[in-house]
C-alpha positions in Angstrom: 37.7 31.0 -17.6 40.0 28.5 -18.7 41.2 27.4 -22.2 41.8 23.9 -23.2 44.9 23.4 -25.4 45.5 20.1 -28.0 48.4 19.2 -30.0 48.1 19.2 -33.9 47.7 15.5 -33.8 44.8 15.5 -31.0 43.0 18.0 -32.6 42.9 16.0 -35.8 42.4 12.7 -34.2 39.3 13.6 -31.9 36.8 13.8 -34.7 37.9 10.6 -36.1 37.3 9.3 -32.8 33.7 10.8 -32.3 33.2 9.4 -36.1 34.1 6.1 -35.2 32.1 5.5 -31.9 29.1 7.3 -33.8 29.9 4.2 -36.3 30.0 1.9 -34.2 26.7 3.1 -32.0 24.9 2.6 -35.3 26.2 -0.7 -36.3 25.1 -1.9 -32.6 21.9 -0.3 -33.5 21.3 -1.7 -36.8 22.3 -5.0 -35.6 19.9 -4.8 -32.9 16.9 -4.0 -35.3 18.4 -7.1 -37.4 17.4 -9.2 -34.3 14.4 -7.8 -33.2 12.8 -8.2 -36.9 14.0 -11.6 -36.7 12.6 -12.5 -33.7 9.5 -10.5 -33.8 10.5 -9.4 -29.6 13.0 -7.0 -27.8 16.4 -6.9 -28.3 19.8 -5.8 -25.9 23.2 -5.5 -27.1 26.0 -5.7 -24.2 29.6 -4.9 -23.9 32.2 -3.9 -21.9 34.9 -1.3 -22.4 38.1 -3.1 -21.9 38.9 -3.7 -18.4 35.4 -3.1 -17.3 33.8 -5.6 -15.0 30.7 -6.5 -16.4 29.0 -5.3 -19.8 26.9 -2.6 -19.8 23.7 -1.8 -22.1 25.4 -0.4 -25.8 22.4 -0.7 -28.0 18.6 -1.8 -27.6 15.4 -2.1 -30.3 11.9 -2.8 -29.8 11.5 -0.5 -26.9 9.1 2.5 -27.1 12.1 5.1 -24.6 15.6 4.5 -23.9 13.8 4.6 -19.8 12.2 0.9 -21.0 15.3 -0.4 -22.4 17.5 0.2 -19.3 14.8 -1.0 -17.0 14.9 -4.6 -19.2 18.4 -4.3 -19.0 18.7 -4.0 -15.6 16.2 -7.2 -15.3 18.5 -9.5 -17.0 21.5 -7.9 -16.3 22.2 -11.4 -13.8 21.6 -14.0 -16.5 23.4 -12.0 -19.0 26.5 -11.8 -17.0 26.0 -15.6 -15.6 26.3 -16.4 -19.8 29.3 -13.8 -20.1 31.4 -15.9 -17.6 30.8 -19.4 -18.6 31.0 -18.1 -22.4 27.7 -20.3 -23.3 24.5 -19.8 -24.7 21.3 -19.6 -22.7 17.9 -19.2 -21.9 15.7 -17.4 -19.9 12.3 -17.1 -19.2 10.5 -13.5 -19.6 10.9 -11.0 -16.8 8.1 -8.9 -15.9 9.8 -5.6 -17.3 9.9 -7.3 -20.8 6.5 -8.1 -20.6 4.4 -7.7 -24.2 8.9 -8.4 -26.0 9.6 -11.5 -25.0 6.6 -14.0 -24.4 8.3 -16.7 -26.0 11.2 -15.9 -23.2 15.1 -15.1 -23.9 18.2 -16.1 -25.7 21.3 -14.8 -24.6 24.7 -15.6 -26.6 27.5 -14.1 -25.4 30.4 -13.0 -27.6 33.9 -12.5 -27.6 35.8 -9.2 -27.9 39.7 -10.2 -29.1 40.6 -13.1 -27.3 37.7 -12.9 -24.6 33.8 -12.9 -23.6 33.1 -9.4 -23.5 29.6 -9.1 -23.9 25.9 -10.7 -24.9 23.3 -10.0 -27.5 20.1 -10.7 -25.6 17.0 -11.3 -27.6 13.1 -11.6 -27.0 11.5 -14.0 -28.5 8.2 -14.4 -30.0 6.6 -17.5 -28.9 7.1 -19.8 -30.7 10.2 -19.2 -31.4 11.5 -20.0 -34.8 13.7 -23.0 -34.8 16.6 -21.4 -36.6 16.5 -18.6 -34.4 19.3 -20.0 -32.2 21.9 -20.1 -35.1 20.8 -16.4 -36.5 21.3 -15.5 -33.2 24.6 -16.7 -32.8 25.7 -15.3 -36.0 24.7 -11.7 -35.4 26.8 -11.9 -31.6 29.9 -12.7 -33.6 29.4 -9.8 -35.9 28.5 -7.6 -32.5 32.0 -8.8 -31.1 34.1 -7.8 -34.1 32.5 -4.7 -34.4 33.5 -4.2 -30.9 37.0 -5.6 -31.6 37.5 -3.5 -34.6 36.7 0.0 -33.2 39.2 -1.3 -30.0 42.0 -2.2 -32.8 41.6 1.3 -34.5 42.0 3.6 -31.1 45.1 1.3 -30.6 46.1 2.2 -33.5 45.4 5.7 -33.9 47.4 5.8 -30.4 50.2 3.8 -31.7 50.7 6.6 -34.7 51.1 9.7 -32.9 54.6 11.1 -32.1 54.8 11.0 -28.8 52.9 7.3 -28.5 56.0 5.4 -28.3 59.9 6.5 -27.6 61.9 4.4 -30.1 60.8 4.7 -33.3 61.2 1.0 -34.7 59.3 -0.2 -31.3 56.8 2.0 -32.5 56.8 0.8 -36.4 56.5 -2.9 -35.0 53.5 -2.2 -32.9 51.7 0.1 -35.8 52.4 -3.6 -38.2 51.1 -5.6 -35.5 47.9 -3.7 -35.3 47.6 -2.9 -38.8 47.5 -6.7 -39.7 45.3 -7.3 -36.7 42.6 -5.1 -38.6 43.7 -6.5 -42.3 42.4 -9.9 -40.6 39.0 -8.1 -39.1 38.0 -6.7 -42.1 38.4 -9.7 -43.5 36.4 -12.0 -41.5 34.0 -9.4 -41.3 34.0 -9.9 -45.4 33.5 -14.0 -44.7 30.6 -13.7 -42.2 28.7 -10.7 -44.0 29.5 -12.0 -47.4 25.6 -12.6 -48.3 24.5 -9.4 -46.4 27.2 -7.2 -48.6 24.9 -8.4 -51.3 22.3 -7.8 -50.2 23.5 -4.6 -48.9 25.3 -3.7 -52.7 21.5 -4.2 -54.2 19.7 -2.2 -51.8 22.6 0.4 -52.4 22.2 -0.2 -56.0 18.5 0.7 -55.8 18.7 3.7 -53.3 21.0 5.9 -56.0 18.7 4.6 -59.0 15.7 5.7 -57.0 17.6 9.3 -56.1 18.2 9.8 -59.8 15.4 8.3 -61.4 12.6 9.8 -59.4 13.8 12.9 -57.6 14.8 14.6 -61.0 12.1 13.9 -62.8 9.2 14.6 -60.0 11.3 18.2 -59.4 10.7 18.9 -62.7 6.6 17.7 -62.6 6.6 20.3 -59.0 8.4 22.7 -61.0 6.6 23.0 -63.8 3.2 22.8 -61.5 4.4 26.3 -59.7 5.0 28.0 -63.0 1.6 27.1 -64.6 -0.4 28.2 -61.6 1.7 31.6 -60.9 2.1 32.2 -64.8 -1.6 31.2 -66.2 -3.5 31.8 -62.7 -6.2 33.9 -64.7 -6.6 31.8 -66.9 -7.6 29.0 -65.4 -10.7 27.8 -63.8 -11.2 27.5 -60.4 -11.7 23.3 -60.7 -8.5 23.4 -62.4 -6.3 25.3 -59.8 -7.4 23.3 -57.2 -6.9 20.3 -59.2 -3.4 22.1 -60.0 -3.1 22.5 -56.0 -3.8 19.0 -54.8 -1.3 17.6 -57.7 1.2 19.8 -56.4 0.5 18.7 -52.5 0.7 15.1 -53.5 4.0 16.0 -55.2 5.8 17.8 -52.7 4.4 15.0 -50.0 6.0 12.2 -51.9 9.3 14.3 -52.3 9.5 14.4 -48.2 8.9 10.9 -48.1 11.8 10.1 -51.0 13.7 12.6 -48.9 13.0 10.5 -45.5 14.1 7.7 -47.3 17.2 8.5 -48.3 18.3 10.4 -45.0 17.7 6.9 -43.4 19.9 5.1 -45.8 22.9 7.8 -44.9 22.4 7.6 -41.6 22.4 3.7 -41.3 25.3 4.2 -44.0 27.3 6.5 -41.6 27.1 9.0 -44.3 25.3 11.9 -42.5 27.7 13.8 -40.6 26.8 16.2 -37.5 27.7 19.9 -38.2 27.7 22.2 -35.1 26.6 25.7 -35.3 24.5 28.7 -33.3 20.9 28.0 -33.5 18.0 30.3 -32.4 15.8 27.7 -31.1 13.0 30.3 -31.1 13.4 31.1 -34.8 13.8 27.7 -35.7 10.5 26.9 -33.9 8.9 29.8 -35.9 10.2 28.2 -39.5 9.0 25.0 -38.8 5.3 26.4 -37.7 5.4 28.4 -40.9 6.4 24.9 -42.8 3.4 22.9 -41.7 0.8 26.0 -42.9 -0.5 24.1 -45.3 -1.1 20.8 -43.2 -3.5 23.5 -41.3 -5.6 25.4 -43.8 -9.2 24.2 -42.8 -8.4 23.0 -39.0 -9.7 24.5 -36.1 -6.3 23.9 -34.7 -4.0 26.2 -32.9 -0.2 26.0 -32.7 1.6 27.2 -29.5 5.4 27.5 -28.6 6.2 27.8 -25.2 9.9 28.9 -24.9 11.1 29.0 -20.7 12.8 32.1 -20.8 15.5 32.9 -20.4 16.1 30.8 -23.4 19.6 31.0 -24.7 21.2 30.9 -28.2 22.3 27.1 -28.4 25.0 25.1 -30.7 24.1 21.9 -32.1 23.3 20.9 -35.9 20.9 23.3 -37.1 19.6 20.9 -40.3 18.9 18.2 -38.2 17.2 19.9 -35.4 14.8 21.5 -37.9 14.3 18.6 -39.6 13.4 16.5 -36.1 11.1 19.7 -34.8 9.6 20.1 -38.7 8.7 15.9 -38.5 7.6 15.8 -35.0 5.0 18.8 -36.1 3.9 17.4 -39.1 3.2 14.3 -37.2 0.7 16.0 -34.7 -1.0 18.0 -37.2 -1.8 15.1 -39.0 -3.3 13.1 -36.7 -4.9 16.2 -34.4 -8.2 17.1 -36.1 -9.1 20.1 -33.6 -7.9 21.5 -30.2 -4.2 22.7 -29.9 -0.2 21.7 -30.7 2.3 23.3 -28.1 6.0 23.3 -28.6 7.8 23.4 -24.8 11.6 23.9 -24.6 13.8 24.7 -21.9 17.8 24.0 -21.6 19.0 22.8 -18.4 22.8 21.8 -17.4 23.5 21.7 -21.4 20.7 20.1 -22.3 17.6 21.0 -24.9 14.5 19.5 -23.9 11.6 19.6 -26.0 8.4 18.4 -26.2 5.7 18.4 -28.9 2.3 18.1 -27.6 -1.0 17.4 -29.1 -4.6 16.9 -28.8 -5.2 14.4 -31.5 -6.4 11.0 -31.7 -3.7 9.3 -29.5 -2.2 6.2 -30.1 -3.2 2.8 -28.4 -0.9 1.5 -25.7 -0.3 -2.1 -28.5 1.1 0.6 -31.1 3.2 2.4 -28.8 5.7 -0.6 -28.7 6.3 -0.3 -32.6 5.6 3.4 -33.5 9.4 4.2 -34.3 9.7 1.2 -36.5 10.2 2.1 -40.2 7.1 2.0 -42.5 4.7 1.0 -39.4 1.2 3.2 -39.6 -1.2 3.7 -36.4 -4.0 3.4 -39.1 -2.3 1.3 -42.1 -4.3 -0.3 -44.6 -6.4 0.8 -47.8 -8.7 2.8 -45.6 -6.2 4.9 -44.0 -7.6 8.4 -43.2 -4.0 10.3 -42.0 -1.8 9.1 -44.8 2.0 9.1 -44.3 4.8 6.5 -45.2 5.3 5.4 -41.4 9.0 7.2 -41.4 8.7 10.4 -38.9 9.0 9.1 -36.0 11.7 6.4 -37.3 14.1 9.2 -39.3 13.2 11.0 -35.5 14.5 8.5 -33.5 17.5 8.0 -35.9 18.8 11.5 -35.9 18.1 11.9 -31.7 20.7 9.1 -31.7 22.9 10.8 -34.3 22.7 14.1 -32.1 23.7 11.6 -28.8 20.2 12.5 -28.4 16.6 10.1 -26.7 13.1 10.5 -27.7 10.4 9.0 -25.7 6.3 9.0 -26.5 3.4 9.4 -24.2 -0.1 8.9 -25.4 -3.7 8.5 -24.2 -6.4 7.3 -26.5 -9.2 10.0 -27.7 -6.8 12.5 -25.8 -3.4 13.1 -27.5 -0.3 12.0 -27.6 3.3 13.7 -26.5 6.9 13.6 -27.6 9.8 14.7 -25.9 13.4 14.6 -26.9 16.8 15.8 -25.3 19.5 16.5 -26.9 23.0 18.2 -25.2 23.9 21.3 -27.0 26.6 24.0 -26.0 25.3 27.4 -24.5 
């Protein structure tokens, strides 16, 4: 077996390195959603590593599986690259594997990376297309390029500081100033153009931490204090009253997952939820989270069913986050599966978990597939809603998949069930 070997400085430098492209994956991401919200269609984000020929796919919204988002991408991967090299906007009409996110057709503005065009955002419209569509568009390419830019600037840099980057110390100092004010100038036209957004972004902030303190403490004290009354005065009480006691606490531990959903999405869109990789026992972890959705249950002819393809090995990856993904996923089918069965399949293959959740609920409509990871979206919304839920499962889901390098995909058939299956790599 062999052994890899690092030098103090690569060994420190790596992780910043992962941290930054997981960064910069979610501020392609975000930026992506930006667009497809404000176009109401599809959205692809394309660049190329420097020195690559032609921009490849970096980030994509408004696709129900990363499978959907590369075929689009490879259907307008010739008018993308035909806007790259003349360094002009266009349009395109819809191709056929867009069909349903882009009727109104495309806009595709390239975008420079440093000092050249680099790569296109390419956005589905809805049709009609709003008329100031053209200029948001435009806007949100720039940012995409000096993100791009940025992240290039700080690998430069980090090469340009370790010992052995450069042989003469002052050549070395000079290209470390160079770079440093290269970045002083990014940051601070990324201040100019995002200006309005960092306000926005400051109040949202602002109201995420008052909502953390100013709810979470107080409704842990109301869940708290629920517990103690029924465990400490059970006798006492009538049987009206502990159920009353029972749905209070339901609804209270229900709204605390949801605050809890909510604030995982801000870190993560933040950059402020780090991966942490450790041994996992898939098969006890599988076991926790069917013991955590007991309650969900209690009154359901339903049956839940994991189905482990031996041999199944002892994996590393981020324990928290993988429960969390398996514990949502679950919840998720229970809800919406009155009757029948929920299976659980895993196997790893080549390094890589896959894992699907299966159920035999009421399915989901091929319209609602397209927007079932979107936040706060609900197959049933409205004041009539039978399966409750905030509409942030499947979206926190998606979000930690991508944290974990990870892709989720849905398959669903009306009246029959619906499946979920994610990958993940993991180390054996």
């Amino acid at each position: 077996m062999g052994v890899e070997t690092r030098s103090a400085a690569e060994g420190a430098a790596a992780p910043d390195a992962a941290e930054r492209r997981r960064r910069l994956a979610a501020q392609l991401r975000e930026l992506a959603s930006e667009a497809s919200q404000l176009a109401g269609g599809a959205v692809l984000v394309f660049a190329s590593p420097g020195g690559a020929a032609a921009p490849t796919l970096r980030a994509a919204a408004g696709f129900d599986s990363p499978e959907a988002a590369r075929a689009a991408a490879a259907a307008v991967a010739r008018p993308m690259q035909r806007a790259v090299e003349r360094g002009e906007p266009a349009r395109s009409p819809c191709p056929p594997a867009l069909a349903g996110r882009a009727d109104g057709g495309l806009l595709i503005h390239p975008f420079q990376v440093g000092d050249a065009w680099r790569g296109a955002l390419v956005v589905g419209t809805a049709a009609p297309a709003p008329d100031a569509l053209p200029a948001q568009v435009g806007r949100l390419a720039e940012r995409a390029g000096l993100y791009l830019d940025r992240a290039e600037l700080r690998d430069r840099l980090e090469l340009a500081t370790r010992p052995e980057a450069a042989p003469e110390p002052e050549t070395r100092s000079e290209e470390i100033l160079k770079l440093s004010e290269a970045l002083f100038a990014q940051d601070i036209e990324l201040l100019r153009k995002e200006e309005k957004l960092g306000k926005i972004e400051k109040l949202k902030n602002d109201f995420i931490e008052k909502m953390s303190r100013e709810l979470r403490t107080p409704l842990n004290s109301i869940i708290e204090t629920i517990i103690s009354v029924l465990a400490g005065e059970n006798e006492a009480l009538s049987e009206e009253g502990k159920a009353m006691l029972r749905s209070a606490l339901d609804d209270g531990t229900a709204f605390e997952r949801t605050l809890q959903n909510i604030l995982d999405l801000w870190k993560i869109k933040q950059g402020e939820l780090r991966v942490e990789i450790q041994e996992v026992n898939f098969g006890e972890l599988v076991d926790e989270a069917i013991f955590s959705i007991q309650d969900g249950l209690e009154g359901k002819p339903l049956v839940v069913e994991p189905r482990l393809e031996p041999p199944f090995p002892k994996i590393r990856t981020d324990l928290t986050k993988l429960n969390q993904i398996l514990f949502l996923l679950l919840e998720n089918a229970v809800r919406f599966t009155p009757r029948g069965r929920i299976e659980i399949l895993a196997r790893v293959e080549a390094d890589v978990l896959h894992c699907e959740v299966r159920d035999t609920g009421i399915g989901i409509c091929p319209d609602d597939q397209n927007f079932i990871f979107d936040e706060f979206f609900q197959v049933d919304a409205g004041p009539s809603s039978r399966y409750g839920g905030a509409g942030l499962g499947l979206t926190l889901v998606r979000d930690l998949l991508l944290l974990l390098d990870g892709e989720v995909s849905v398959t669903s058939d009306v009246g029959h069930g619906t499946s979920v299956r994610f990958q993940i790599p993991v180390l054996v």
